[in-house]
Backbone as numpy.savetxt, mean C-alpha at the origin, in Angstrom:
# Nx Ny Nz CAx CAy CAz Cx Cy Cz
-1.90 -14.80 -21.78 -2.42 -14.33 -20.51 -1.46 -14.75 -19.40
-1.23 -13.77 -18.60 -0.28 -14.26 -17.46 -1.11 -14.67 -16.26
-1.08 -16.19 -15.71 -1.75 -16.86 -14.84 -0.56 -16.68 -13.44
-1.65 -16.63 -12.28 -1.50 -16.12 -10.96 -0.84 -17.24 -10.30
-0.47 -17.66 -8.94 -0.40 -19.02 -8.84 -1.28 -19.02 -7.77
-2.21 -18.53 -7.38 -3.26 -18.69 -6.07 -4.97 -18.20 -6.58
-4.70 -18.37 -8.47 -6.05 -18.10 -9.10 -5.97 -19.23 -10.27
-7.38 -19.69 -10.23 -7.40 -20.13 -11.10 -7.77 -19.91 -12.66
-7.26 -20.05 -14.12 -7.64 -19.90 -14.86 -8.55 -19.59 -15.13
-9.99 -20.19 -14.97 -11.63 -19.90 -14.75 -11.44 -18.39 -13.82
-10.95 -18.05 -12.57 -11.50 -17.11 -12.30 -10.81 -15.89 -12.60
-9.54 -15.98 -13.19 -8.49 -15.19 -13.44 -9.38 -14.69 -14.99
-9.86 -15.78 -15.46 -10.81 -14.87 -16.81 -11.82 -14.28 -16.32
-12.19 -14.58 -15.57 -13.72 -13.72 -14.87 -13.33 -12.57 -14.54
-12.29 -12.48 -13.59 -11.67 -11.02 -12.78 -11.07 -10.66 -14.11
-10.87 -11.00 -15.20 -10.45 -9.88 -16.48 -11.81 -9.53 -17.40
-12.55 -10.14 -17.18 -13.76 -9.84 -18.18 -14.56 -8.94 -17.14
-14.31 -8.93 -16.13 -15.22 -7.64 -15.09 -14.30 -6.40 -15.31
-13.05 -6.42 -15.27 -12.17 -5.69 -15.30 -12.37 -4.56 -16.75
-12.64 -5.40 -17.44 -12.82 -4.49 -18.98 -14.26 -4.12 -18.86
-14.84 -4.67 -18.42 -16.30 -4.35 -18.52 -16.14 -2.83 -17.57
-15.46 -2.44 -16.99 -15.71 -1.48 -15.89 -15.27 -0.25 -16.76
-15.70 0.84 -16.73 -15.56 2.26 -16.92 -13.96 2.35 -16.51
-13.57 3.21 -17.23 -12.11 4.00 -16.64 -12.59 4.88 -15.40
-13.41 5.48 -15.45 -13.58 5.69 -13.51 -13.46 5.04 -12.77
-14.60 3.61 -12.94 -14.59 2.77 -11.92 -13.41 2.14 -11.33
-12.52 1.90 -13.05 -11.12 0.84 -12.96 -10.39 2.11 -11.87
-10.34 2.66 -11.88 -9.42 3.93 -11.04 -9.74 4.28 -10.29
-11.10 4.00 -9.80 -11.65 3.91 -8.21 -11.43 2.63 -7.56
-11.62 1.63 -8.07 -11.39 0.55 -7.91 -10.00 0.22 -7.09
-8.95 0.58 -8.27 -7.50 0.96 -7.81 -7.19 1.78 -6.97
-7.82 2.19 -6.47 -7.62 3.24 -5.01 -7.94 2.93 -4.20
-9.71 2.23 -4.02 -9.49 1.33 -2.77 -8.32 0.42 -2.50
-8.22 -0.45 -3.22 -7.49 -1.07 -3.60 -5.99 -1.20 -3.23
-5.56 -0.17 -3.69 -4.58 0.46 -2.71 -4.23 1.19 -1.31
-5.79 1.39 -1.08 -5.93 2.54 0.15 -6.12 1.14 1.37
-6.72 -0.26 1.15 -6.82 -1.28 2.02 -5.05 -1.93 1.74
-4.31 -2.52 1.07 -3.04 -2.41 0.96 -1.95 -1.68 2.24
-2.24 -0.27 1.99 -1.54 0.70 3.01 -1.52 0.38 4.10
-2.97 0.11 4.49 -3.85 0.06 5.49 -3.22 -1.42 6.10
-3.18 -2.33 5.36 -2.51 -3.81 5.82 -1.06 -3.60 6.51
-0.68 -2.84 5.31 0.52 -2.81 5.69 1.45 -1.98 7.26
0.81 -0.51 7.30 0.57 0.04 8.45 0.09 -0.99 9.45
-0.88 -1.69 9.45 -1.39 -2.93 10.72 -0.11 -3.56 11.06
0.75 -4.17 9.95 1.57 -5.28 10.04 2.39 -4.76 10.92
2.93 -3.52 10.26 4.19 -2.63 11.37 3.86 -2.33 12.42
2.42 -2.36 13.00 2.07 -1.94 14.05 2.30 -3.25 15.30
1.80 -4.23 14.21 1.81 -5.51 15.03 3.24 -6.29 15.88
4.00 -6.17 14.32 5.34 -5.98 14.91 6.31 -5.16 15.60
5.88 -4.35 15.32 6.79 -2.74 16.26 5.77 -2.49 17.38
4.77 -2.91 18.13 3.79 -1.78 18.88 4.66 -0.87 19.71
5.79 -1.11 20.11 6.52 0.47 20.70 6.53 1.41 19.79
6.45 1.51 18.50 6.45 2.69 17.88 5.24 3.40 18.11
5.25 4.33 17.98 3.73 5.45 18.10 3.69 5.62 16.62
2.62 6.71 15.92 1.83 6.84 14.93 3.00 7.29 13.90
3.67 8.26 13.98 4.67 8.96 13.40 5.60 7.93 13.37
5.72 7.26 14.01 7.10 6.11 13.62 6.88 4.89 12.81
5.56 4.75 12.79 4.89 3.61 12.34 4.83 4.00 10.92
4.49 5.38 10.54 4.21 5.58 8.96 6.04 5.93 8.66
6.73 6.44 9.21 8.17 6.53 8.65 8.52 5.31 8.18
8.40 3.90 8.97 9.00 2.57 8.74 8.08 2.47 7.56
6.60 2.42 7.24 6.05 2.31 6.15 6.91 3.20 4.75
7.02 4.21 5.15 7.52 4.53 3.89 9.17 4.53 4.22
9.78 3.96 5.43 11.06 3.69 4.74 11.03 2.07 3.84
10.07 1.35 4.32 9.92 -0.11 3.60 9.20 0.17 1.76
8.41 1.37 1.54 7.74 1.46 0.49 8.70 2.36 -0.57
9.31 3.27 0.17 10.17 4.36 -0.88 11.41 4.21 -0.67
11.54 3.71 0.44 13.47 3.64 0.77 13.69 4.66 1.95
15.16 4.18 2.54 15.84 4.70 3.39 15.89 6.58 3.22
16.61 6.33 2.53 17.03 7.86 2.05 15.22 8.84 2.19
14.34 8.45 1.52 13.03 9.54 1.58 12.95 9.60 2.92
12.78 8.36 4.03 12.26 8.51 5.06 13.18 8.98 5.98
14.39 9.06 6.10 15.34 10.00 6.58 15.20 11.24 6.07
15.07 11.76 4.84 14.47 13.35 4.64 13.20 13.79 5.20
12.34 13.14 5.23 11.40 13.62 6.24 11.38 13.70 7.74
11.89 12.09 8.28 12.58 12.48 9.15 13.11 13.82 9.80
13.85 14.21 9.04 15.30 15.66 9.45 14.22 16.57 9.31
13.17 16.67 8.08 11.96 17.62 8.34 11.02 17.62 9.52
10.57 17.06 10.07 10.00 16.58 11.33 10.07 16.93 11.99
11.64 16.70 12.46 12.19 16.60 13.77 13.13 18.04 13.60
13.20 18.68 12.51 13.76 20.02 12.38 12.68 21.12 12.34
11.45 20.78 11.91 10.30 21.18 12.19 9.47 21.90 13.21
10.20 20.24 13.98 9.17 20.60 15.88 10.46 21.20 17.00
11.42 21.75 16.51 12.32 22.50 17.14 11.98 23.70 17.53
């Protein structure tokens, strides 16, 4: 079993014995909140640190930090070639 370093053994078996116990729906709903509060952190953080950016600049830096330079410069050039 691979142990966490901010869980303990005792609860790291608990959060795996709920984990199996759950339906493949649930586990995959689960994982979407999951991810959808994640985003959500992460968008805050950039906001916190950048507040000059507006909404559109705030999710570019998100996904230039999540996918890389290069995606968020192609959308970018879409965007801004877009609203021409």
């Amino acid at each position: 079993m691979h142990e966490t370093t901010d869980t303990s053994t005792e609860a790291e078996e608990v959060q795996l014995a709920l984990l199996r116990a759950m339906s493949g729906r649930d586990r995959v709903r689960q994982t979407c909140v999951l991810s959808s509060h994640l985003r959500q952190m992460a968008l805050n953080a950039i906001r916190k640190r950048f507040p000059e950016m507006d909404d559109s600049e705030n999710k570019l830096a998100f996904i230039e930090l999540t996918f890389g330079k290069s995606l968020s410069d192609a959308i970018r050039s879409q965007v801004t070639g877009a609203s021409r």
